[in-house]
C-alpha positions, 0 to 999 in steps of 0.5 A: 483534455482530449486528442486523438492520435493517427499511427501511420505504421500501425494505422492505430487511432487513440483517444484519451481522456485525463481529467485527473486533478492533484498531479502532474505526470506522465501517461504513455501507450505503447503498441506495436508490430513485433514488440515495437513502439510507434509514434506518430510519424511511425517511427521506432519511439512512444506512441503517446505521452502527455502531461498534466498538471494544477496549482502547486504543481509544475506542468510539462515536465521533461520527459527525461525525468524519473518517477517513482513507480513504487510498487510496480517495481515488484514486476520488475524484480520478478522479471529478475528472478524468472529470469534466474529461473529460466537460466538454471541458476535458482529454482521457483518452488526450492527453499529460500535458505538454499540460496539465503542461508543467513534467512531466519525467523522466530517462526520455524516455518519460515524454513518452507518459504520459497521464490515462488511465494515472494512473488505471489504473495504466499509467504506469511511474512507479516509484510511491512519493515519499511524502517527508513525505507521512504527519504527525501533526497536520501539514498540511504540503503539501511533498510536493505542491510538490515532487513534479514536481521529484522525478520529474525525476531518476527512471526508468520501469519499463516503457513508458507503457500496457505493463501496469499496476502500483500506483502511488500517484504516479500519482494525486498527478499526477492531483490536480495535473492537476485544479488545473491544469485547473480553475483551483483547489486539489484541495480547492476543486475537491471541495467546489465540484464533489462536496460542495456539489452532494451535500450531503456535510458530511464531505468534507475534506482536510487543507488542510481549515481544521478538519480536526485538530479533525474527524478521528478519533483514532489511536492508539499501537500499543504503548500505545493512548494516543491521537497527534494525527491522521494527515494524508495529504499526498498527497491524491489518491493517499490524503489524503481524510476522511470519514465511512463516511455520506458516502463512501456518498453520494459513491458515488451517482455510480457507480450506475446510478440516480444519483438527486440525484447525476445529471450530477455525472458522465456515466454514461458517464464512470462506466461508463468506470471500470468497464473493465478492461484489467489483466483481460484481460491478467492473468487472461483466465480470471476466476480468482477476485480482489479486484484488476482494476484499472478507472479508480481502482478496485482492482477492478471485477469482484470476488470473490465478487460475480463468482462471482453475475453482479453486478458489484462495484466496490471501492477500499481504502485504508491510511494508517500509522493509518486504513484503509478500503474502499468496496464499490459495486455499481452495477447493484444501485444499493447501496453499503458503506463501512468506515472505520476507525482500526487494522485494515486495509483487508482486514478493512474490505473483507472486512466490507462484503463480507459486508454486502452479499453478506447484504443480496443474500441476504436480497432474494432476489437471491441464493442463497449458496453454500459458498465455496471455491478456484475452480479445481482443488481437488479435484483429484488429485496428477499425480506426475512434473512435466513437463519445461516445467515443471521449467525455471521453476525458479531465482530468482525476483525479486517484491517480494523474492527467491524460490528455487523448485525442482522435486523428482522427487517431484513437489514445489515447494518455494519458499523466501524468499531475501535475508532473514534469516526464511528461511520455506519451502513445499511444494506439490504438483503436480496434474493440472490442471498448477498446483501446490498449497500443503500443510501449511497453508502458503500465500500472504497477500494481500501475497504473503508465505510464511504459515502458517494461525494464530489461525483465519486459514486460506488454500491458495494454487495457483501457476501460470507464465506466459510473456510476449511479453516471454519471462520466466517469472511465477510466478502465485498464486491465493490464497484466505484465510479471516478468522475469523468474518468471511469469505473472499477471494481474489486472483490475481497475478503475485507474481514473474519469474525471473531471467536469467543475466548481461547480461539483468538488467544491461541491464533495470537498466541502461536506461531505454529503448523496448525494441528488437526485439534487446532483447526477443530478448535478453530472452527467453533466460531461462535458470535462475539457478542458486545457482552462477551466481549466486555468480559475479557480482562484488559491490563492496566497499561494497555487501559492507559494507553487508551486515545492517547497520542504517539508521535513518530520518534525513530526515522531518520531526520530525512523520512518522508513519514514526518510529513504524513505517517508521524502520529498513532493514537491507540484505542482500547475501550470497552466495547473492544477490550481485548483488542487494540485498534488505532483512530485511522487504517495506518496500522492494523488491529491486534489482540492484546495478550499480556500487560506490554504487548498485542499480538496480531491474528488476522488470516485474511487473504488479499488486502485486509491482511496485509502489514500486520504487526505486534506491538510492544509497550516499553518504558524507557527514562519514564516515558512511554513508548508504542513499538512494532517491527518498524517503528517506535512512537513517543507517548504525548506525555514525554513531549516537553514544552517548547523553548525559544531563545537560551538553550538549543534543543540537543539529540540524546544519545539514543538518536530518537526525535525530538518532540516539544509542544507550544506553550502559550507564550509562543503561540503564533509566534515568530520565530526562526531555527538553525539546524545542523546539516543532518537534522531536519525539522517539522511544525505541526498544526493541531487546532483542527480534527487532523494534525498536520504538518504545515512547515519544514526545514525543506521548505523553510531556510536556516534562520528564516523567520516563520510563525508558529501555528496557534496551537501544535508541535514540533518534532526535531530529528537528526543524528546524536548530538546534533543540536537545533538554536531556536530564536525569537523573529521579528516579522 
């Protein structure tokens, strides 16, 4: 699809290109004089709004309905608290416990955290209590109540203010921070304070009254039917909606000529959020990137914005089911905003990008040129590999486990360990002393080994960095090309190497302010070679656990995660002993540390840091069970064989989920449920590599006749005593 679009007021041209498929949505660009929207006419309004659409999605949704703009909402709750700020009622760099005294950790620094680092990022906090924080047409604020309570038990990965890691707990204190010192709910305090001031009808949260009427559909991946909305119940770390309009006039408070919003919030509140200390820390050299983490911003000095002199604010945002991006450029006083239900927030990133860099174009502020790997490109093959250089080899410890080795060849090959989709690469080294990706190979924006497929095409150069800390990082810049849609680029840590022994049994071990002896010790790093490796000790419950399944047990029966996040599968072989890594990027490695727990040890700033978790092994009435902060998760043993007809299946007393498998006799199978008004159930399909969830009491009314799949389970979840009647069904 592609249109252009005359501003009369602003005689601004537009062109947009939005070949995006799996979604449907909104996309809407703002520009102005004087803070306003135009639309075409000229008039007060949007300049350009749009909708999309495939199979299984319903195109040209009302422009009244809401999505969820997830993680975006983090600028939003930041507005909040600058806002406090700039009125005298908090202050930025003062401990948090002034203003929650009921805040507490297990770690003691937890006491010299404060607002400044929720926002960027530099709190410590391990990042991801989402316990029933996604629910399909559920507003249930547990997650918010219980929040503080949670963090009492839980550890700090590094000092407050050290470096700065994504953290989404961090914003959900900030939203507790607001309501605190403003005396109202988060909610209250947006809609007095940002959406009656702005004229924004299309703000809301799910303690909004009408939200579940508003919001946009989502839909089942594997049918397209249509599920009740998603609510976020971490409102500010990812629980706002809006429409693609209203999100663009909210944005009116970052630019330089604020318009109608001038003193919602000080400019030089505004300008504040735009600093960026994980930059100067991380990427000194202003390699190409989409992620420089300002005050609620993921990036405040944007790629390819940054490669013209224009500065460019950007915050994206994933729900299980919505996404969205917001694009800002304040000095240039225009804005985009995509948001969606499916695709993802890089897709909507990457179609406001190109909105904006075509609108830049077409005014004669720029002049585009071809867009490729900044640095050493062209660059010509170096053959040998220094010695420095060829003792960065070893294990490497991101969001998973790395074996990186040097060949006399002049070779990296990098390979994903403590998983069961062993993927491997090669890169070269070159005369600008980083190492480059051959083959087709490269690094997505997840950090995760990929190959070019379906026009999507990228290179990825590595680089290490040795920290005052003395630990190796392995460092990625990637750049990534999405079909007919445009470019991207990110540089990151995505690993450390690990050290031998002691030096990572300590780092899992304490939680404590690190003494000069510590970092000394630290230091040392040495290879971890396959046989050092194979010489720790792995406790024989841990060893048990080894690639067996876990399935999700403790969310409410209206949890998006039944859908997408329901099953973990453990690993703990040899290569990796120590360690405990899982079969997909959904939870993060750990050392292992005793003979029921891991503990985790990452200190990596960025994206390869972010949620880590310990996690427990418990036994409860002879089953086992994997736990973390957030969850806990059934071994496949305690899952029972599925009975059709005689007895219901009954929630015991402890609520957890119900799991049971297909024997044969009920292998494809017609059946029918009925269910109670707060259960929910979910068949899963487990013939194939994944395991899917392929039907649904959302999907599937209360005695309708559906067939089992040939071979899988099914997972029962409600409240205690609720009980499910499966029967025999005749098709």
């Amino acid at each position: 699809m592609r249109k252009r679009w005359k501003m009369g007021a602003a005689a601004l041209g537009l062109a947009a290109v939005l070949p995006i498929s799996g979604f449907g949505g909104e996309v809407l660009a703002l520009s102005g004089r004087g803070g306003e929207a135009l639309n075409a006419s000229g008039r007060s309004g949007e300049a350009l709004v749009t909708s999309a659409g495939n199979s299984g999605m319903k195109s040209g949704q009302s422009r009244e309905k809401l999505y969820g703009i997830g993680s975006t909402s983090k600028v939003i709750v930041t507005a909040a608290v600058m806002k406090l700020d700039g009125e005298g009622k908090l202050s930025l760099d003062e401990p948090l416990i002034r203003y929650l005294p009921e805040f507490e950790m297990e770690d003691p620094r937890y006491v010299l955290i404060t607002p400044r680092m929720l926002l960027n990022h530099s709190s410590g906090l391990q990042g991801g209590t989402l316990t029933n924080s996604m629910l399909l047409g559920d507003s249930d604020t547990y997650n918010h109540d219980m929040l503080l309570q949670k963090l009492k038990t839980q550890r700090l990965k590094a000092d407050p203010g050290e470096f700065s890691t994504y953290c989404n707990d961090g914003f959900t204190l900030a939203e507790l921070l607001v309501e605190r010192v403003s005396g109202m709910s988060f909610t209250e305090y947006i809609e007095h304070e940002f959406a009656a001031p702005l004229g924004l009808e299309n703000l809301a949260t799910p303690q909004t009254p009408d939200i579940l009427k508003r919001a946009a559909a989502v839909y089942d991946t594997q049918t397209g039917e249509p599920l009740p909305p998603e609510m976020a119940n971490v409102i500010g770390s990812g629980g706002v909606y809006a429409t693609a309009a209203d999100l663009c006039l909210f944005s009116r408070l970052f630019m330089r000529d604020q318009g109608a919003a001038a003193g919602l919030l000080p400019q030089q509140a505004a300008r504040e959020m735009e600093e960026s200390s994980y930059e100067e820390a991380v990427n000194p050299e202003h390699i190409d990137s989409t992620l420089s983490y300002g005050l609620g911003w993921d990036s405040v000095n944007t790629y390819p914005f940054s490669r013209y002199g224009i500065k460019a604010l950007v915050k994206g945002g994933d729900t299980t089911f919505y996404h969205s991006s917001l694009t800002v450029l304040p000095e240039e006083n225009v804005s985009c905003a995509v948001v969606t239900s499916g695709g993802s927030s890089v897709a909507a990133q990457i179609a406001a990008q190109e909105i904006l860099m075509e609108y830049l174009e077409e005014t004669g502020r720029i002049v585009r040129e071809p867009e490729d790997m900044t640095v050493g490109g062209e660059s010509e093959a170096a053959g040998e590999i220094p010695g420095e250089l060829t003792a960065c080899g070893g294990f490497y410890a991101g969001s998973g486990l790395l074996s990186l080795s040097m060949g006399s060849d002049g070779t990296l090959t990098l390979e994903n360990r403590g998983t069961k989709r062993d993927k491997r690469q090669v890169y070269t080294y070159r005369d600008d002393g980083r190492f480059y990706s051959t083959n087709g190979n490269y690094m997505d924006m997840s950090g995760r080994l990929v190959r070019s497929s379906d026009g999507r095409t990228g290179k990825t150069f590595l680089e290490f960095r040795r920290g005052e800390d003395g630990i190796n990082r392995l460092m990625a810049g990637t750049f990534e090309t999405y079909p007919k849609l445009g470019n991207t680029a990110v540089y990151l840590p995505v690993a450390e190497q690990l050290t031998v022994g002691q030096s990572t049994e300590r780092k899992a071990e304490t939680g404590q302010v690190k003494t000069e002896q510590a970092e000394l010790e630290q230091g040392e790093t040495m290879q971890a070679e396959m046989g050092d490796a194979k010489k720790t000790e792995v406790p024989e419950m841990w060893k048990e656990q080894n690639e067996k399944e876990f399935y999700l047990v403790s969310e409410k029966s209206t949890s998006s995660f039944y859908l997408s996040h329901f099953m973990v599968e453990p690993l703990v072989g040899e290569e990796t002993a120590g360690y405990l890594t899982f079969d997909s990027n959904e939870m993060r490695m750990a050392a292992i540390t005793s003979e029921e727990e891991a503990r985790f040890f990452q200190e990596l700033p960025g994206q390869a840091g972010r949620d880590l978790s310990d996690y427990r092994i418990r036994m409860r009435d002879g089953n086992v069970y994997l736990e973390n902060e957030s969850y806990r998760f059934i071994r496949e043993d305690g899952v029972g064989i599925l009975t059709v007809g005689g007895q219901p299946i009954v929630i015991g007393k402890d609520g957890d989920t119900r799991w049971s498998r297909f024997g044969k006799e009920q292998e494809g199978r017609p059946v029918s449920i009925k269910k109670p008004d707060s259960g929910a159930w979910y068949v899963y399909d487990h013939s194939g590599k994944t395991m899917k969830c392929v039907a649904s009491s959302w999907l599937i009314g209360d005695g309708e006749s559906f067939l089992l799949p040939a071979k899988g389970l099914i997972a029962f979840a409600g409240e205690t005593g609720d009980e499910f009647m499966i029967t025999p069904a005749v098709q």
